[in-house]
C-alpha positions in Angstrom: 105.2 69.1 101.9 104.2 66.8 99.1 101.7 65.7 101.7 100.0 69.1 101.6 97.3 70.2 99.2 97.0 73.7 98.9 93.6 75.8 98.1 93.3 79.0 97.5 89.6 80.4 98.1 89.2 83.5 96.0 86.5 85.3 97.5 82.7 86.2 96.1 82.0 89.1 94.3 84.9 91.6 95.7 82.0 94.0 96.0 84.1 96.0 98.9 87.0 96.3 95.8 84.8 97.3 93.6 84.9 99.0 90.7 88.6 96.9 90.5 86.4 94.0 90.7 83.5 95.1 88.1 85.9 93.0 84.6 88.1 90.7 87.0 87.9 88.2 89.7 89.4 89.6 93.3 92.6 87.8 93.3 93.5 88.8 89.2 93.6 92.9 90.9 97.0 94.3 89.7 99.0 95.1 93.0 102.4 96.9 92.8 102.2 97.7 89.5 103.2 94.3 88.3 101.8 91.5 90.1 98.6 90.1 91.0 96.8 89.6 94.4 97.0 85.7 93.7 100.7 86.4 93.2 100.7 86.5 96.9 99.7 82.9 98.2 101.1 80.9 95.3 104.5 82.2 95.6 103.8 81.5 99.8 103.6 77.6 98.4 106.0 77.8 95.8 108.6 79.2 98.5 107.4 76.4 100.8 107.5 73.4 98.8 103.9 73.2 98.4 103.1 72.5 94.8 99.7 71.1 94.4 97.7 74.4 94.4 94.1 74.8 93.2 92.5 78.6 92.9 88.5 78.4 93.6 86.8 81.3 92.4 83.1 81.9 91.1 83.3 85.7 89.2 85.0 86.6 86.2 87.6 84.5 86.0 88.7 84.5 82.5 91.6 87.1 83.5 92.7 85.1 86.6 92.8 81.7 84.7 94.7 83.5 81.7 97.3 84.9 84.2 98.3 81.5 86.5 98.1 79.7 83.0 100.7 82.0 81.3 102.9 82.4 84.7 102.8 78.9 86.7 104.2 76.2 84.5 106.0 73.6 86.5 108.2 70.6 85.5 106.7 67.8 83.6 109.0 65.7 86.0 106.5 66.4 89.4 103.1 66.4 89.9 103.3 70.1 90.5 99.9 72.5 89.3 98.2 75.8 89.7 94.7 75.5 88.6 91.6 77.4 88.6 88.5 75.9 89.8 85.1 77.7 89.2 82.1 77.7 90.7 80.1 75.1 88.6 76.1 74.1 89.0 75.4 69.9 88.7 72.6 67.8 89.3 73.3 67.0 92.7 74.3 70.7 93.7 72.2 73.5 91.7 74.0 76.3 93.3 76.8 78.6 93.3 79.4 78.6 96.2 77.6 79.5 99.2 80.7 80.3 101.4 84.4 79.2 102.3 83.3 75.8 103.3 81.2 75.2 100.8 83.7 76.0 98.1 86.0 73.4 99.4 82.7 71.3 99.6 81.7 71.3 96.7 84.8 70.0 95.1 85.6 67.7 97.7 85.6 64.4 95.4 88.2 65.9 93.2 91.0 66.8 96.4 90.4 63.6 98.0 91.7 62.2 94.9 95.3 63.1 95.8 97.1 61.4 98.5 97.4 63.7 100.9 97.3 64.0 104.7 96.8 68.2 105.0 94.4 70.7 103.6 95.9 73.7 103.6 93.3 76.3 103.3 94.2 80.2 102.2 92.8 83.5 100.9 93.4 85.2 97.5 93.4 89.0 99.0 95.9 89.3 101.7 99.3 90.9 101.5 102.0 88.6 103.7 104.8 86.3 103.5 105.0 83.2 105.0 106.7 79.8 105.4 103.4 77.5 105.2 106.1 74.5 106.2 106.4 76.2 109.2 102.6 76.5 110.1 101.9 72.9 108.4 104.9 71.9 110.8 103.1 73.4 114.0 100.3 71.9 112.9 101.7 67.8 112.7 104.0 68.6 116.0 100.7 69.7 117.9 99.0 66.6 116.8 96.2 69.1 115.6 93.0 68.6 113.9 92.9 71.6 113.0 95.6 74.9 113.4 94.3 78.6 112.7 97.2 81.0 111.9 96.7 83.9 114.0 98.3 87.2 115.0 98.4 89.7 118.3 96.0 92.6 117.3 95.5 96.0 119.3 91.9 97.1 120.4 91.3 99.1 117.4 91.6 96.9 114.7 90.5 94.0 117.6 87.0 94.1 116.4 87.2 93.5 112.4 88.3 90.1 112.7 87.1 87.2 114.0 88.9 86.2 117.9 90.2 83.4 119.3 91.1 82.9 123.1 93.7 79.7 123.9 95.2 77.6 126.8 98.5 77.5 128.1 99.2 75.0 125.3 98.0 76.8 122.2 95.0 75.1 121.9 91.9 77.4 121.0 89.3 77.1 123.6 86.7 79.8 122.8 85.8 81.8 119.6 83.9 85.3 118.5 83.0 87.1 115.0 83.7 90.7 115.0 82.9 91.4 118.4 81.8 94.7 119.9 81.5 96.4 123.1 81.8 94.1 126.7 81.9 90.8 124.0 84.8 92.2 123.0 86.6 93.0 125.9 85.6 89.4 127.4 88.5 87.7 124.0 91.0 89.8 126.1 93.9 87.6 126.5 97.3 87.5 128.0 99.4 87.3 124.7 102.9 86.6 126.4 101.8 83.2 126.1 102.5 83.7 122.3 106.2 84.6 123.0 105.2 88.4 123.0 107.5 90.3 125.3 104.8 92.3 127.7 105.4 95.4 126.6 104.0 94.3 122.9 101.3 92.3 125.2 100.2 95.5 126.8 99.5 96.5 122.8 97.8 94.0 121.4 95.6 91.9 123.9 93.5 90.3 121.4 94.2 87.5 118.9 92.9 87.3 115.5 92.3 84.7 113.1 93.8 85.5 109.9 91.2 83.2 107.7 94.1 80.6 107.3 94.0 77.0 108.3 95.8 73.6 108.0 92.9 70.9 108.2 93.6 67.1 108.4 91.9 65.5 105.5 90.2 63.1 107.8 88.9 66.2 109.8 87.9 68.5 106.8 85.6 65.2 105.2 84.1 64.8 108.3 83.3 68.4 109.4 82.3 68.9 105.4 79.7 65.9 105.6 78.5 66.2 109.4 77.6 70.1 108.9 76.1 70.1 105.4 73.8 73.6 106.1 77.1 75.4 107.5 78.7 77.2 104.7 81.5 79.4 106.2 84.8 77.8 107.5 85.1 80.7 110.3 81.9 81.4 111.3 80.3 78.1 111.4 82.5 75.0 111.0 85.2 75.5 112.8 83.6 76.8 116.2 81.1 74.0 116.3 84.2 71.9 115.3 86.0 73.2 118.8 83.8 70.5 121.0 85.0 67.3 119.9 88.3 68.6 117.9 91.7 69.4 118.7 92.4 73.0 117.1 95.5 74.7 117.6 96.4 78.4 117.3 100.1 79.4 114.7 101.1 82.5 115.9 102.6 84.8 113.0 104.0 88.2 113.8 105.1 89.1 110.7 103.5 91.5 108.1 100.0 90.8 107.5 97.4 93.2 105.7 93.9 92.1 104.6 93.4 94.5 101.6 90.0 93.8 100.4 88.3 97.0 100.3 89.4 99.8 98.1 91.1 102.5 101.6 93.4 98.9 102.3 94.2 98.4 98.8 94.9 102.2 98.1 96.8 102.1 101.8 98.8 98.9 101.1 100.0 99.7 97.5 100.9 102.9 98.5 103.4 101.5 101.7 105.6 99.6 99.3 107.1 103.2 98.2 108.1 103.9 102.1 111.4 105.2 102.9 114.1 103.3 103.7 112.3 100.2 104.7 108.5 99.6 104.1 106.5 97.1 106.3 106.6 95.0 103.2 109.0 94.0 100.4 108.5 92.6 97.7 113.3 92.8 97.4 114.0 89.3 99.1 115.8 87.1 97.2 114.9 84.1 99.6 111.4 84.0 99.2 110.8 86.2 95.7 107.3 87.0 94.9 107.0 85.3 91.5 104.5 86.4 88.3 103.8 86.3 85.0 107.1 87.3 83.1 107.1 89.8 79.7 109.7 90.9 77.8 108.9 95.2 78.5 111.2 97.4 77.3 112.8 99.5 80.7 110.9 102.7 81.3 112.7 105.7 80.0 111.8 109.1 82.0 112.6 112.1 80.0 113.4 115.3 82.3 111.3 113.7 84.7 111.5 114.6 88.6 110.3 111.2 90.4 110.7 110.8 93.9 109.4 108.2 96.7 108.1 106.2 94.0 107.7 102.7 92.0 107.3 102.4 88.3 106.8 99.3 86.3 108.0 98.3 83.4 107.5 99.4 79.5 106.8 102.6 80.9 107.0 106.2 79.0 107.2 109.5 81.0 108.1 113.0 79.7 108.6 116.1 81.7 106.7 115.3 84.0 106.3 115.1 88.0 105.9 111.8 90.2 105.6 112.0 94.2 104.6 108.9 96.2 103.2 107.2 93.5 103.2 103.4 91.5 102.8 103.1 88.2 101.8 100.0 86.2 103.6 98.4 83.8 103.3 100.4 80.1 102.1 103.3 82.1 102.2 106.2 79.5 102.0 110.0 80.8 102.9 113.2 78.9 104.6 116.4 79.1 103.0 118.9 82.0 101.7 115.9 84.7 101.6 116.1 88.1 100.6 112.5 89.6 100.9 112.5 93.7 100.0 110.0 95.9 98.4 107.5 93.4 98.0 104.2 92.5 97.9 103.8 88.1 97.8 100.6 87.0 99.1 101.2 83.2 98.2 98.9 80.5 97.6 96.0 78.6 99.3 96.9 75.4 101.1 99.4 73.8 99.0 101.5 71.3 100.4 102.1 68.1 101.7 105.9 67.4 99.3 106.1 64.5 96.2 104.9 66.2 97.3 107.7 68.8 97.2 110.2 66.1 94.4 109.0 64.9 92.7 109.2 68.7 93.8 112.9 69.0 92.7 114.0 65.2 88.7 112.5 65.9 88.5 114.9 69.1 89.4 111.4 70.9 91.8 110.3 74.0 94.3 107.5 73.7 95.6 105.1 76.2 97.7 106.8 79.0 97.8 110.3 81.0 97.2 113.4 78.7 99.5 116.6 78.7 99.0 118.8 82.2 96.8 116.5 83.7 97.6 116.7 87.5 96.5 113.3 89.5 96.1 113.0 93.4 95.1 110.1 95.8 93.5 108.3 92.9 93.5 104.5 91.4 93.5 104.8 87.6 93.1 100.8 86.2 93.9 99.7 83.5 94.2 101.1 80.0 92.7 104.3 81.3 92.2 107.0 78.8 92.8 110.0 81.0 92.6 113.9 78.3 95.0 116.7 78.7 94.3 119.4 81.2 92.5 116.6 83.9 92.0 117.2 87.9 91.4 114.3 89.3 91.7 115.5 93.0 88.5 115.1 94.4 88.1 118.9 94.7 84.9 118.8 96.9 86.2 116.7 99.3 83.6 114.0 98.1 83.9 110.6 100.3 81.3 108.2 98.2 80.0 108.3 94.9 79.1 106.3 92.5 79.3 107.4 88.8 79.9 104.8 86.6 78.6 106.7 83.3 81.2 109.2 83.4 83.9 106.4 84.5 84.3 106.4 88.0 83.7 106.0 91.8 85.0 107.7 95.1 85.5 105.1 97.9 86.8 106.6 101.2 88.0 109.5 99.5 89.4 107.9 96.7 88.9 108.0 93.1 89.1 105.1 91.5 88.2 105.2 87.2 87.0 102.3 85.7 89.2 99.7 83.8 88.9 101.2 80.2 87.3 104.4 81.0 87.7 107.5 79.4 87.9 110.6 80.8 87.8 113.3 78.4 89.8 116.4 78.1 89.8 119.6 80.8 87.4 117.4 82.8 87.6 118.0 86.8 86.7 115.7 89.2 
């Protein structure tokens, strides 16, 4: 694996995870309560032996480059890194990242730098784990070009995701974007041929590229070079790569959850709390999910009743009630609360007792959950200043709306406040 260069492409704008994208990049989102979405695919590598890992992003990323500086420090004694790369305008190229491909493009004379003979190529919003020595194994065995991690999908989901059809020998022999209707049905396959038994065949006939690839480095400069105008690694390079290129399908049956709009973040989050065992854990000693750590305090509850739930660290709760919830790290909420079915994302820092006095004396709101506030299906980020006597529980039903002067959208359903926002006291939404 010290043959393998990892990048980690970190998405555009996030404008599906916005407004948890409106101060941050899309891979800095809090997820759990304590990590980060970019938690996810570094500690992949880390667990794999894969050390040489570079972050591309183009959108606020002062709070991603702050985090992986503060939590990935490796030995002075290997060439080991995590480092963000922005999007950058130069003489020769005036424009911003155009797509996946051109990403990588555009920083192509600093990778082919290092000595490497693999390009591993992931995504900085998807919720899995994985052994990448594994796929990068595949991959070399194969004699492979190119290898797409994939994964047996039913008809339902078949059509968000781009399809893949192979031979009898893995190799990918026809592609299609987001099919609908009879294209769809034509990227049927017979997915025994995967190792599925046909039972599990019979429920998921299709096979989905999960926007992961391992790329030669002879292949990636060539495909980068010969298709200058193509910009997207899955719509454009790869199938006109499928001619004259050897590009082989990884089949991974494990846990896998694209959450990069705000229903599949809520969704996701939310499954971690599932009783006894949730589709994804974040307890496995052999492959840990690593992040930034800080020396919190442990929460302390007082009379609190908190069931089928997950609470982060440095947080304070008093009399108050907690049902199918997560709660950030320095989460604060007072006497009276009822939060259900929610996602809050606590807090930066810990605001002083006197400033909190100070808050409630000027008519104000300080950091954390006010007295009888009662929260349902709701994303609260971070260092939310949420009054006493609060609804947030969508009363009318509302499924969009967009009201960032008083703090807040509704995606799907869901409210989701504003990092920093205020919602003052009695206020029902």
């Amino acid at each position: 694996m010290k043959k393998v260069l990892a990048i980690i492409l970190g998405g555009g704008a996030g404008t599906r995870l916005y407004p948890l994208t409106k101060l941050r990049a899309k891979p800095a989102v809090p997820l759990a309560g304590k990590y980060r979405l970019i938690d996810i695919p570094v500690s992949n590598c880390i667990n794999s032996d894969i050390y040489k890992i570079y972050v591309l992003t183009q959108f606020n990323s002062a709070s991603l480059n702050r985090h992986l500086s503060r939590t990935y420090s490796f030995s002075g004694f290997h060439e080991g890194f995590v480092e963000v790369l922005a999007a950058q305008r130069t003489p020769e190229n005036p424009n911003w990242f155009q797509g996946t491909a051109d990403a990588v493009r555009q920083y192509l004379p600093l990778f082919k730098e290092w000595d490497v003979s693999e390009f591993l190529i992931l995504s900085g919003d998807h919720l899995y784990r994985m052994d990448y020595a594994k796929f990068v194994q595949r991959h070399r065995d194969t004699g492979a070009d190119i290898t797409i991690s994939v994964l047996p999908v039913d008809e339902k989901r078949a059509s968000d995701f781009g399809l893949v059809k192979i031979d009898d020998q893995g190799k990918i022999i026809d592609f299609s974007e987001k099919p609908k209707g009879d294209a769809l049905h034509e990227m049927r396959v017979d997915t025994t041929t995967l190792g599925l038994t046909p039972e599990q065949a019979l429920q998921s006939p299709y096979i989905a590229s999960m926007g992961i690839y391992v790329f030669n480095t002879r292949a990636l400069v060539d495909l980068l070079k010969k298709y200058p105008d193509q910009t997207d690694f899955g719509k454009e390079i790869i199938p006109a790569a499928s001619t004259d290129h050897n590009i082989q399908a990884y089949l991974f049956n494990g846990y896998w959850e694209d959450i990069g709009t705000i229903e599949a973040f809520y969704d996701a989050n939310l499954a971690l709390t599932q009783h006894p065992h949730p589709a994804f854990s974040f307890y496995d000693e052999k492959a840990p999910i690593y992040t930034r750590g800080r020396a919190l305090p442990p929460s302390k509850m007082q009379n609190c009743r908190v069931t089928d739930s997950m609470i982060g660290d440095g947080s304070i709760m008093k009399d108050c009630q907690i049902h199918h919830s997560i709660l950030g790290i320095r989460t604060r909420i007072e006497a009276g609360c009822t939060i259900q079915d929610s996602l809050l994302m606590g807090a930066d820092f810990y605001q002083p007792l006197a400033d909190r006095e100070a808050d409630v004396a000027r008519g104000g709101v300080p950091i954390g959950i006010g007295a009888n506030t009662t929260i349902r299906r709701a994303i609260i980020d971070k260092n939310g200043r949420i009054g006493r006597n609060v609804q947030i529980i969508n009363k009318d039903n509302v499924q969009e709306a967009e009201r960032e002067d008083l703090g807040f959208y509704i995606r799907s359903g869901i409210i989701v406040t504003i990092k920093g926002a205020t919602i003052a006291d009695s206020t029902i939404i």
